[in-house]
VOFI-352874 format. One record per residue (C-alpha): residue in one letter; x, y, z. Coordinates in pm, whole numbers. Layout:
N
 res      x      y      z
   a      X      Y      Z
...
***
This chain:
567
 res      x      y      z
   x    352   1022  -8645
   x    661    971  -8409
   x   1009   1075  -8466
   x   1205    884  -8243
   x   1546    674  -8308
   x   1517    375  -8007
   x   1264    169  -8226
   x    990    206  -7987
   x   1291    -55  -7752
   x   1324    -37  -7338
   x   1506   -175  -7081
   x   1370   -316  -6793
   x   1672   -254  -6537
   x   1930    116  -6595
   x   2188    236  -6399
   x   2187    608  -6591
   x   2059    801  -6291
   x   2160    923  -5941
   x   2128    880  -5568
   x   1929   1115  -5348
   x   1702   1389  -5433
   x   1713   1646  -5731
   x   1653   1672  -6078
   x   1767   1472  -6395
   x   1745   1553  -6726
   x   1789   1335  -7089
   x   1748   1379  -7408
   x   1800   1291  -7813
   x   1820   1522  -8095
   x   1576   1474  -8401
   x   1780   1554  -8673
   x   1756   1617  -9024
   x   1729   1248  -9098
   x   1400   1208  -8931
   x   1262   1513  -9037
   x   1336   1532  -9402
   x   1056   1681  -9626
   x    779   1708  -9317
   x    643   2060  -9327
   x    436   2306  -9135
   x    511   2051  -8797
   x    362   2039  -8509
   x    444   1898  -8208
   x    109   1724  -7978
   x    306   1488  -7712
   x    619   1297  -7633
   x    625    924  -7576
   x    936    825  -7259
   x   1034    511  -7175
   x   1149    452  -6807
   x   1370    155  -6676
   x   1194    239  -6341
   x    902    430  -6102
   x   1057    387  -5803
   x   1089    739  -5608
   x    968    975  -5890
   x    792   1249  -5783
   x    688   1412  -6096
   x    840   1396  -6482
   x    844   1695  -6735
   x    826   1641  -7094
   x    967   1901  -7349
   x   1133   2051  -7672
   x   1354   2240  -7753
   x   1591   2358  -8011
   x   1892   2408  -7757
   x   1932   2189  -7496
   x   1975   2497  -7261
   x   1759   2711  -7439
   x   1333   2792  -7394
   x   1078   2506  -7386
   x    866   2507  -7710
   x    663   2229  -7562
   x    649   2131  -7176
   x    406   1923  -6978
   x    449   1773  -6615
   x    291   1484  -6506
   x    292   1279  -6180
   x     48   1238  -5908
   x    -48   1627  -5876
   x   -156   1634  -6235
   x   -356   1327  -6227
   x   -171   1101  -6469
   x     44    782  -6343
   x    411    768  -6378
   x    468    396  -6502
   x    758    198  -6535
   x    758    134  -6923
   x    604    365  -7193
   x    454    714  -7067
   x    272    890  -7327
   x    218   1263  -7275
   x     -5   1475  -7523
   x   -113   1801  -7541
   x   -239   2073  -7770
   x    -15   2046  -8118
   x    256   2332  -8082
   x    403   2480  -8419
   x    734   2444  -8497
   x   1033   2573  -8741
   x   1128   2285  -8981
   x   1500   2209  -8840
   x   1641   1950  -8590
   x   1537   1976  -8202
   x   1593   1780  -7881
   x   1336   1590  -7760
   x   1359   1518  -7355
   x   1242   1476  -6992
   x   1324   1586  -6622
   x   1289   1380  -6355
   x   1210   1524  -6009
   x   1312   1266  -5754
   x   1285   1204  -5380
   x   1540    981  -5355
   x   1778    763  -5522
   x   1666    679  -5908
   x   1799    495  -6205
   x   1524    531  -6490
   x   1685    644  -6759
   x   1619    385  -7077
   x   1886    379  -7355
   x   1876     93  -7620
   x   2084     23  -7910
   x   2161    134  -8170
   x   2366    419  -8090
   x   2284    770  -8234
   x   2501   1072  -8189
   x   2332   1273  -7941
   x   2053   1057  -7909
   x   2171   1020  -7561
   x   2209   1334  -7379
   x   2243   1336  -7016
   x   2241   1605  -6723
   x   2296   1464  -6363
   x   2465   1772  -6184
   x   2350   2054  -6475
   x   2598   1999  -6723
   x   2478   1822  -7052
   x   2720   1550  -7187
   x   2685   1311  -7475
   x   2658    955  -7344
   x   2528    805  -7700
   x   2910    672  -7835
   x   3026    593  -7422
   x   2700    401  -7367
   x   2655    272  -7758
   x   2263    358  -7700
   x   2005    595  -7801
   x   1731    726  -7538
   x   1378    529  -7543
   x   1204    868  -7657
   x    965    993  -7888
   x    854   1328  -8046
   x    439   1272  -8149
   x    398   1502  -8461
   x    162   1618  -8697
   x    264   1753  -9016
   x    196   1839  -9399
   x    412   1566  -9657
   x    341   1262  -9445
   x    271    923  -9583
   x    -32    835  -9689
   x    -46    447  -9545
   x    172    449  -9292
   x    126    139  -9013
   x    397     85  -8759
   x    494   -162  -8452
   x    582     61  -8172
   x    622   -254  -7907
   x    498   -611  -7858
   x    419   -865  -7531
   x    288  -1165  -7441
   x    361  -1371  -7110
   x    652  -1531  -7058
   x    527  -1863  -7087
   x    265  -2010  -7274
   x     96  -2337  -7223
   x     41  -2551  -7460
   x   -323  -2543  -7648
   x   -425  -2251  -7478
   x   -497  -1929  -7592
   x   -270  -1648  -7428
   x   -317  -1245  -7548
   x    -67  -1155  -7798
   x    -71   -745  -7752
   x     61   -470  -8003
   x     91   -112  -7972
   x     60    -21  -8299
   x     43    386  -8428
   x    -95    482  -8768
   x    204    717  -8901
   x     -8    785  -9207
   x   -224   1111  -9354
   x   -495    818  -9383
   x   -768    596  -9186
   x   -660    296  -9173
   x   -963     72  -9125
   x   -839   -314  -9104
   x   -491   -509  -9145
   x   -368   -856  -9046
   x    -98   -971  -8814
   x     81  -1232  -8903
   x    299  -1395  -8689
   x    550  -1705  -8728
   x    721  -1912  -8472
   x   1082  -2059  -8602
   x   1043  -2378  -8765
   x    643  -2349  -8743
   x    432  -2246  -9027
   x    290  -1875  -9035
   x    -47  -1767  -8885
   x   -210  -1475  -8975
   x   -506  -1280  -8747
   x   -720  -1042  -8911
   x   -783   -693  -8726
   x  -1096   -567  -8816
   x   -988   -243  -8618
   x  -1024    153  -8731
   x   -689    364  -8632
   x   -705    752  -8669
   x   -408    932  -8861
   x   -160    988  -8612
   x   -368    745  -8362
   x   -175    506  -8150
   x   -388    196  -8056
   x   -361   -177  -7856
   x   -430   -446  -8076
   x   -473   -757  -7908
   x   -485  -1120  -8014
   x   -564  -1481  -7908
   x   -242  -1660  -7929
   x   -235  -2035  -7941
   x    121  -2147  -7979
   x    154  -2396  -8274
   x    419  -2600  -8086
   x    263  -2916  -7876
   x    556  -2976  -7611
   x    775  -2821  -7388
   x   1000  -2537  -7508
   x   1283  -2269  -7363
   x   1323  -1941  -7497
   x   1092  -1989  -7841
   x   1162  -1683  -8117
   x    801  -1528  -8239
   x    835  -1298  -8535
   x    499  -1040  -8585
   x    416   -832  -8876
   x    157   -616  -8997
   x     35   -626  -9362
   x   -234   -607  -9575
   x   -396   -314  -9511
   x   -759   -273  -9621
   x   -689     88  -9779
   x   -397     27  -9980
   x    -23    -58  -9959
   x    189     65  -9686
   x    487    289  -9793
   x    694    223  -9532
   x    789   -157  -9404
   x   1092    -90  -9197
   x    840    -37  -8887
   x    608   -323  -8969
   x    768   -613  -8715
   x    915   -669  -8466
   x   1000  -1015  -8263
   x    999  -1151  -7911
   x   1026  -1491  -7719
   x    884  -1649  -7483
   x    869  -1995  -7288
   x    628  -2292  -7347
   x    511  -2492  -7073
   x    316  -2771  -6997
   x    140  -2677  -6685
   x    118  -2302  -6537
   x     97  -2263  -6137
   x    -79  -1923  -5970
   x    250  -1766  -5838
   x    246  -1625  -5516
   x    574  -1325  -5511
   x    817  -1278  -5250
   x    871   -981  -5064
   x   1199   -961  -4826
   x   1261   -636  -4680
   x   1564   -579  -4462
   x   1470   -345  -4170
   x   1654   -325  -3784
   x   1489   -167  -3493
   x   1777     79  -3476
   x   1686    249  -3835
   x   1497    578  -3844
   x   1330    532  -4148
   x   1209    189  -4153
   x    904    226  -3961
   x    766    432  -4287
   x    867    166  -4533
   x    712    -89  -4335
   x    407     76  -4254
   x    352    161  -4649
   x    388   -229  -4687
   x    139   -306  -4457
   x   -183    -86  -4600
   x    -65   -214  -4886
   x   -121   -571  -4845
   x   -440   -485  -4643
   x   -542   -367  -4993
   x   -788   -592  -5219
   x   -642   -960  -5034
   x   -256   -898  -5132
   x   -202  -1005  -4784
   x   -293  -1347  -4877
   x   -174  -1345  -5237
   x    191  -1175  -5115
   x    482  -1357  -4935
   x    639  -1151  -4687
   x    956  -1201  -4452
   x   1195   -954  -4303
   x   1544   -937  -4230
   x   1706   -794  -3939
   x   1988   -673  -4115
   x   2124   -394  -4328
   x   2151   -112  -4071
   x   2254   -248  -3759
   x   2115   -562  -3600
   x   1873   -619  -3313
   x   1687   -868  -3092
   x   1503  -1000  -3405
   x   1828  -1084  -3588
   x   1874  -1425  -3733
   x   2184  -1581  -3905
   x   2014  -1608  -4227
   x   1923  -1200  -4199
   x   2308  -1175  -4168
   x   2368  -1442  -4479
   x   2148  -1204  -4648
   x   2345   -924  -4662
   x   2553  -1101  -4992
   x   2297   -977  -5217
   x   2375   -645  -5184
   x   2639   -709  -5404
   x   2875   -390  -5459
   x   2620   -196  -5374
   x   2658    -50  -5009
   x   2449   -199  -4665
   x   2180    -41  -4588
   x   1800     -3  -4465
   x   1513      6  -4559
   x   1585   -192  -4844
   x   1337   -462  -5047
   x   1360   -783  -5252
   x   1109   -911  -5535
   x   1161  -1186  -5583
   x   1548  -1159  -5526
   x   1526  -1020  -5901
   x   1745   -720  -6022
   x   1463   -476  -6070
   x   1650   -152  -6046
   x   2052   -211  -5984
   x   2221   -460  -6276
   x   2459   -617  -5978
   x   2222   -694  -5684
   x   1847   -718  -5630
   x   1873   -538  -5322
   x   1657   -169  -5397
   x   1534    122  -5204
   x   1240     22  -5047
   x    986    293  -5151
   x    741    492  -4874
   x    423    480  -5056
   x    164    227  -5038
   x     80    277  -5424
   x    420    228  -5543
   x    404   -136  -5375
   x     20   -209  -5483
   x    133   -118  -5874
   x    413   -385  -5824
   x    158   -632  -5629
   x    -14   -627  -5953
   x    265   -724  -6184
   x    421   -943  -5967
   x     59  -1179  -5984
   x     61  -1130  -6312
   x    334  -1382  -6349
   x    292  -1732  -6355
   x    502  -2010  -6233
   x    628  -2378  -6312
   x    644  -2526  -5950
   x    385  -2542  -5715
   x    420  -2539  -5350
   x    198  -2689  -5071
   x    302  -2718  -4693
   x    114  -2851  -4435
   x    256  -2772  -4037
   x    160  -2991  -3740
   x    310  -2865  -3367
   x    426  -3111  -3087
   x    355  -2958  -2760
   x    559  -3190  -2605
   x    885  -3129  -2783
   x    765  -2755  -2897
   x    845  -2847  -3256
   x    685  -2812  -3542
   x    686  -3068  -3844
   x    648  -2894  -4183
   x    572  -3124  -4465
   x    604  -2959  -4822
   x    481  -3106  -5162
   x    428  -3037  -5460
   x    509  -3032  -5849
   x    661  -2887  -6156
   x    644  -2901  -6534
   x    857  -3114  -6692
   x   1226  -3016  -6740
   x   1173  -2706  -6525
   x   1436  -2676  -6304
   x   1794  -2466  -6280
   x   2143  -2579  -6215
   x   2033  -2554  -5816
   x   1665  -2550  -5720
   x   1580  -2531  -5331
   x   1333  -2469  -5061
   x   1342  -2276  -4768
   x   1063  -2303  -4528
   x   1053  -1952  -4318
   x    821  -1935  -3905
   x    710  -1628  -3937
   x    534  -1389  -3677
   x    310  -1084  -3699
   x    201   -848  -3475
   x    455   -838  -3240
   x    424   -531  -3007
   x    769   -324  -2972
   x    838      7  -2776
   x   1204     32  -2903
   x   1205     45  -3265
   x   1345    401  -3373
   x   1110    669  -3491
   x    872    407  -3451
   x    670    518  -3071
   x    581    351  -2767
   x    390     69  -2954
   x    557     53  -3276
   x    429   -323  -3444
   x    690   -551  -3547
   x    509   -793  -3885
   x    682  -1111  -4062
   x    950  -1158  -3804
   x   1152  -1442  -3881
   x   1110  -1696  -3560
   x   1290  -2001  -3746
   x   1399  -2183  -4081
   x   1556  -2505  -4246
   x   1854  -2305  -4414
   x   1968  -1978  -4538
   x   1935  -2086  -4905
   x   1728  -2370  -4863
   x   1745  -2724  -4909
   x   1784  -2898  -5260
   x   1444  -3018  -5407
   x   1438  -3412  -5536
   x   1246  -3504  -5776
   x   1104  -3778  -5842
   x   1000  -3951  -6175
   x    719  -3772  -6192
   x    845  -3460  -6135
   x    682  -3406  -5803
   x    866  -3373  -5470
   x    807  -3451  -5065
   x    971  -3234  -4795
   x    983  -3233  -4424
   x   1147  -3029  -4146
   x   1083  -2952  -3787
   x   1147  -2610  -3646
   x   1172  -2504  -3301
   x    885  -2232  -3227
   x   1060  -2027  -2956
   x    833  -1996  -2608
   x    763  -1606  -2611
   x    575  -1615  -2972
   x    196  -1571  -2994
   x    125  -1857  -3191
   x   -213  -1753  -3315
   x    -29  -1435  -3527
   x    209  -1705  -3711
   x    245  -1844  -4037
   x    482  -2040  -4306
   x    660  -1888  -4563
   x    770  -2193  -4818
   x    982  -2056  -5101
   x   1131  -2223  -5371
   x   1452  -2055  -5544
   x   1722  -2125  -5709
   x   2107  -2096  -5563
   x   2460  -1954  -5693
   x   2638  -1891  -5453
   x   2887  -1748  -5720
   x   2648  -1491  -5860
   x   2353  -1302  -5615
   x   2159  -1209  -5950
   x   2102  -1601  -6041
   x   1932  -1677  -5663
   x   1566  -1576  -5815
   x   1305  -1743  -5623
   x   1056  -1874  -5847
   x    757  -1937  -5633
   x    661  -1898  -5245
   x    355  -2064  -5040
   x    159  -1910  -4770
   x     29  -2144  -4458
   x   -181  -1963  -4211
   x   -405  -2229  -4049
   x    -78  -2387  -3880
   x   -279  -2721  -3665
   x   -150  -2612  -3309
   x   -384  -2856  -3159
   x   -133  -3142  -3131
   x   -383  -3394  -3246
   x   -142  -3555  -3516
   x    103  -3751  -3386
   x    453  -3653  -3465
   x    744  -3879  -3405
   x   1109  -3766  -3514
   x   1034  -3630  -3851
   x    745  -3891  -3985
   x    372  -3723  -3915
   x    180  -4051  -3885
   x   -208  -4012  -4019
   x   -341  -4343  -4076
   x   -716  -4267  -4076
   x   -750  -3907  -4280
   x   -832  -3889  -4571
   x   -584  -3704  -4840
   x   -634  -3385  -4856
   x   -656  -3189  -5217
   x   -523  -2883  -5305
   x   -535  -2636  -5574
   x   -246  -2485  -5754
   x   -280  -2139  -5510
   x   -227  -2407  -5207
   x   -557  -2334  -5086
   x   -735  -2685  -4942
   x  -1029  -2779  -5154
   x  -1129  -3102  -5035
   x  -1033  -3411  -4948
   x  -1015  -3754  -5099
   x  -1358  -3856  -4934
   x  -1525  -3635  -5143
   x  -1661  -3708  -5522
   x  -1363  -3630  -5756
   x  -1614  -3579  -6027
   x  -1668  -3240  -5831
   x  -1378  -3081  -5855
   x  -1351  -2843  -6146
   x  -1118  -2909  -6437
   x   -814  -2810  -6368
   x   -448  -2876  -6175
   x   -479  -3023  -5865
   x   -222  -3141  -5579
   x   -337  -3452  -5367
   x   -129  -3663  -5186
   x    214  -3479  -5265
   x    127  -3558  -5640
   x     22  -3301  -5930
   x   -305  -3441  -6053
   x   -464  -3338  -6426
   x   -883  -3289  -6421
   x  -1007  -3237  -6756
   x  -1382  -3216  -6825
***
């Protein structure tokens, strides 16, 4: 079983932590309460939850009964010992360890390599349940901070429950689309003396009737398992922010003795269409900072890594640490979303989310290429409401080139300020004055011209699709074979750099640079093609020549209109 006080809770952002390298310690004391008549326990793991990976090196697990005192269980992990640290829940086990029957502290040390703010502490607050040591002095931070420490001591012992079935944490995507089936997962731990062999999950959606799956599914005393379900969404339109209660009951063995762990509750969005969303990356870099060049080269084999250079936006931003000969207005207009924090480089954007710091989504940019790849892959995991297409046709005569954007959203998506920016962007541009970088250092996603620094607003039209078109000036010393478009659609405060997330971005390689349309002022005349159809990923498919009976069922962009194929 687990003794923990933070029911099984995380947060996704903290600013408990420190700058620089070192070592930081938390922990919470199990007291009396949680132990009560357990006997003859042992202690075989410890479960931490961390607001963030970024920049740790390794993490050590431990208990003890002082918080100064001898370890009477310890176990590093990190890259050396073969396990993952994860942003989220890190489970640690080990051999079970005996131990007196009397209150201990259950905690972790983080070894960093640079700045790091993972510390997790939830409500409610439980006195010392959040112990803290940034410079090697303990203090209390469980009444200042109201909070408890996402921790868990994994025990065995003599006295525990017989039936004992719990809800350690729930998630589901953050939207669901109507009549489809979307995976509902549970990690669930069996806190009893007993098998527990099968159990339902019932699960209710306000105002919506209950729905109960049954789990034909064996967990192991002391077992923690996934349990994962098809979730179809009773609800047949469009809804924000929907509450979804899930409980376990009805356990095949016999009654469980202990219901306070048996739900828990979450919410999510549903939508009527879902996009494929294509993430952002912005990283703010100069030619005068020493440490860029190992940021961006970390990027780089990153995206060379299983296609994430087609499935990841990327732009830089001259800016942060100096300027150079790269340095556009917008990198300059960029700087507000450092917020309080101070200027710097290299720094990094997803998304232009707060992913580590509460009052900017500005962040260290990390030096390893897995630290990016392992947010690559959570990044595409998210889906979107808009879709974005562009097309880009260049003049040679006026050196211009006319960037048309469509596309389409769900209905009532949308914020209080939705726009587009459309980014030229070059790669592979050869430098031999970057610092630290060598004679040949290579300059990649070089912003050569835009529309705007926060984009233009998006209209709408009754249909909820939209039409865009811009012309940029490609400068003459660019080698237009290694550019590309960066389309972006975000939303805009300019009261408030955490509500500026961008909510999708487009990629255009194949740019035409042959000239052949005609382009006069800002109308790109093509009387004779054909339409051409995209999917939701903006990758051409065909065109309107071809049979639509061919194209599989699915969500479809033609003609600056979102188009429904259902077989």
């Amino acid at each position: 079983m687990m003794l923990s006080y933070c029911n099984s809770a995380i947060q996704t952002s903290s600013t408990i932590g420190k700058g620089g390298k070192g070592a930081v310690s938390a922990a919470c004391l199990i007291g009396q309460d949680k132990i009560g008549g357990l006997k003859n326990i042992k202690i075989a793991g410890v479960k931490v939850g961390l607001a963030s990976r970024l920049n740790i090196d390794s993490l050590q697990v431990w208990a003890r009964y002082e918080l100064d005192g001898n370890n009477i269980f310890a176990k590093t992990i990190g890259s050396k010992q073969g396990q993952s640290i994860v942003k989220g829940w890190n489970e640690v086990q080990s051999l079970p360890v005996a131990m007196s029957d009397k209150p201990f502290y259950v905690g972790y040390t983080i070894y960093q390599k640079g700045a790091c703010y993972a510390i997790s502490a939830v409500k409610p607050q439980h006195e010392q349940g959040l112990m803290v040591n940034l410079d090697g002095t303990w203090a209390d931070s469980s009444k200042v901070s109201d909070a408890v420490l996402s921790i868990g001591a994994i025990i065995t012992a003599d006295n525990m429950p017989t039936f004992d079935l719990g809800i350690d944490s729930i998630s589901m995507p953050e939207r669901i689309q109507v009549g489809s089936a979307e995976p509902l997962t549970l990690q669930v731990t069996n806190h009893g003396s007993r098998i527990i062999s099968g159990f339902d999950v019932w699960t209710n959606e306000n105002g919506c009737e209950a729905v109960s799956y049954p789990v034909n599914q064996s967990i192991l005393p002391g077992e923690r398992k996934e349990v994962v379900v098809d979730y179809i969404t009773p609800r047949g339109e469009k809804e924000r922010n929907v509450s979804l209660k899930v409980k376990l009951c009805n356990l095949k063995e016999g009654a469980d003795v202990n219901e306070d762990n048996n739900s828990d509750s979450t919410s999510y969005d549903v939508t009527k269409y879902k996009f494929v969303k294509v993430p952002l990356l912005e990283e703010f870099t100069t030619e005068n900072c020493s440490n860029c060049p190992s940021a961006a080269e970390a990027i780089h084999e990153a995206l060379a890594s299983n296609n994430y250079i087609n499935e990841i936006a990327v732009v830089c931003h001259h800016s942060g640490f100096y300027e150079d000969q790269f340095t556009q207005q917008c990198d300059r207009d960029m700087l507000w979303l450092y917020g309080t924090e101070a200027v710097y480089a290299p720094a990094i954007m997803w998304d232009r989310t707060c992913f580590t710091y509460p009052s900017t989504p500005v962040m260290d940019a990390p030096r390893e290429k897995g630290e990016y790849i392992s947010i690559f892959d959570y990044m595409k995991s998210l889906t979107t409401e808009v879709a974005i297409v562009p097309e880009a046709v260049y003049d040679p005569d006026t050196r211009m080139l006319h960037v048309t954007v469509t596309g389409g959203r769900d209905h009532v998506f949308g914020g209080d300020d939705i726009r587009l920016t459309v980014y030229l962007v070059e790669n592979e541009i050869h430098s031999s004055t970057q610092n630290n970088g060598g004679s040949d250092y290579i300059q990649r996603h070089v912003i050569r011209a835009y529309n705007s620094t926060w984009g233009e607003p998006i209209n709408w039209d009754s249909n909820d699709n939209y039409y865009y078109e811009c012309d940029l000036t490609v400068p003459d010393n660019c080698v237009k074979s290694n550019m590309q478009i960066i389309a972006v659609v975000s939303n805009y405060d300019p009261s408030d750099a955490t509500n500026c997330q961008v909510e999708n971005a487009a990629i255009l390689n194949d740019i035409d640079w042959s000239g052949a349309t005609s382009v006069t002022g800002v109308s790109v005349e093509r009387p004779s093609a054909p339409s051409a159809i995209y999917d939701v990923t903006g990758r051409k498919v065909g065109e309107t020549s071809m049979e639509m009976s061919s194209l599989k069922r699915g969500i479809y962009i033609i003609g600056g209109k979102k188009v429904v194929i259902g077989k």
